[in-house]
N, C-alpha and C positions, 0 to 999 in steps of 0.2 A: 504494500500500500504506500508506502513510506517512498521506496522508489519509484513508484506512477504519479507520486505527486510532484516529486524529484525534476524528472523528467517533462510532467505538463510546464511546469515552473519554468525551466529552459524553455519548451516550445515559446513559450509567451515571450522570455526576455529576447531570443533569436528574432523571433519574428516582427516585435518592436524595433528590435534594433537594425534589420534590413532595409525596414521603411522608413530611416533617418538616413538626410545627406550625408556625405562625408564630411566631416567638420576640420579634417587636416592635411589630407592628400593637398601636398603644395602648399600648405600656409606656412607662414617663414615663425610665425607665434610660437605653433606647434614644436614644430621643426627646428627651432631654436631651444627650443625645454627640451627635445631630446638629445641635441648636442650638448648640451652645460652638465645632464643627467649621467653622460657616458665622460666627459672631461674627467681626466685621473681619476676613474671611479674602479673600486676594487666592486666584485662581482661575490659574495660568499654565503654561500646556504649549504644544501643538499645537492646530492643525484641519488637514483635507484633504476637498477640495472630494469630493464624490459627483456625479458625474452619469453618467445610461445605465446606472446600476449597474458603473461603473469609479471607483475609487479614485485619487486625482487625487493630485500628491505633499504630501507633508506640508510645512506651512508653522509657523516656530517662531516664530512674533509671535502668539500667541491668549491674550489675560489679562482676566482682570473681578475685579471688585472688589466684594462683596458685605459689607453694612451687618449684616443679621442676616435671621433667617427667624423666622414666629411661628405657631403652630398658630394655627392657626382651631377648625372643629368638624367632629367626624371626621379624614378625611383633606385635608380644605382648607388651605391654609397662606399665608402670605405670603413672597414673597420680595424683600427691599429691598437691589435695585443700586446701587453708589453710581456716576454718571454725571455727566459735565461737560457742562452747559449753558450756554450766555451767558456761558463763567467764570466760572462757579459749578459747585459741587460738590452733588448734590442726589440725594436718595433716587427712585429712582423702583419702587413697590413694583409686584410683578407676583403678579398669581391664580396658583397653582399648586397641585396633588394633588402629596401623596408617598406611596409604599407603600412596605413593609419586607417583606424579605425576611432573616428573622432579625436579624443588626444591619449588613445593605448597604438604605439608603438607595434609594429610585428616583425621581427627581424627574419631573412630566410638564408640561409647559407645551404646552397647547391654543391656537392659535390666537390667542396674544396680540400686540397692537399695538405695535413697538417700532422701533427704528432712525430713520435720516437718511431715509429712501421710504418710512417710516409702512406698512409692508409688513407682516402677519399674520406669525407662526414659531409653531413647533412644534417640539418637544424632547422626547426624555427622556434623563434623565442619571442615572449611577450613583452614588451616592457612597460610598468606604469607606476607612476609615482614611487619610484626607489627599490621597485619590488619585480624579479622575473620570475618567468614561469616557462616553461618549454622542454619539447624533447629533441632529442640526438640518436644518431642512427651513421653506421658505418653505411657508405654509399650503396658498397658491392655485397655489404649481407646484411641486409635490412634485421635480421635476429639479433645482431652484433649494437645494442643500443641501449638507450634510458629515459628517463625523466632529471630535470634541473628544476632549481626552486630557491631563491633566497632574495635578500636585499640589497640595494647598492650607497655604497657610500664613494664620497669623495675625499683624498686626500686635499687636506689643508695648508 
């Protein structure tokens, strides 16, 4: 019972929410809070593994460290991780699309090359008000992934 209410509850909020304009695709307002929001902002909550389609437990060591994000054209963007290399501390910028949904952020990362097994991933991540949410998935084995979740903060 409890999930058919669950679930009406979303029908409602979904369908409300389709039949509102976009309120940020292109607005520079927007789009400005989301560059100041990702400015040296450390990234730290959770993940938990996905495979088979079960939920795996939650693990509390998941943190990144992001330099800044820069529009590109359109919906193109960059995003520049900051990552330790050879003991160095070094930008490593990544291709990514964002979309807006009013003023919640949706970041999409395609198939980019990254990690220690130079391994393909795929993302999308939510972002809004200090808080992400989203899941990750190796390119080429879609079982190979998880769930993200935490808050962001900016160094000061």
């Amino acid at each position: 019972m409890i999930k058919t209410i669950r679930y009406f509850l979303f029908l409602i909020a979904f369908t409300v929410a389709a039949g509102l304009p976009a309120l940020a695709q292109d607005n520079p307002i927007v789009e400005a809070k989301f560059i100041a929001m990702l400015k040296n902002a450390t990234l730290k909550g959770t993940w938990a593994p996905v495979q088979q389609a079960q939920l795996g437990a939650a693990r509390t060591d998941d943190g990144y460290r992001i330099a800044r994000v820069e529009k590109k054209e359109g919906d193109k963007w960059l995003l520049f991780s900051l990552v330790n290399y050879q003991g160095k501390e070094i930008e490593f910028p990544m291709p990514v699309v964002v979309k807006f949904a009013g003023d919640t952020a949706v970041l999409i990362l395609d198939d980019v090359k990254a990690g220690k097994d130079k391994a393909n991933w795929s993302a999308r991540i939510l972002f809004h008000e200090n808080v992400y949410a989203g899941k990750w998935w190796e390119t080429a084995n879609r079982d190979h992934g998880g769930t993200i979740a935490g808050t962001i903060s900016q160094a000061r």
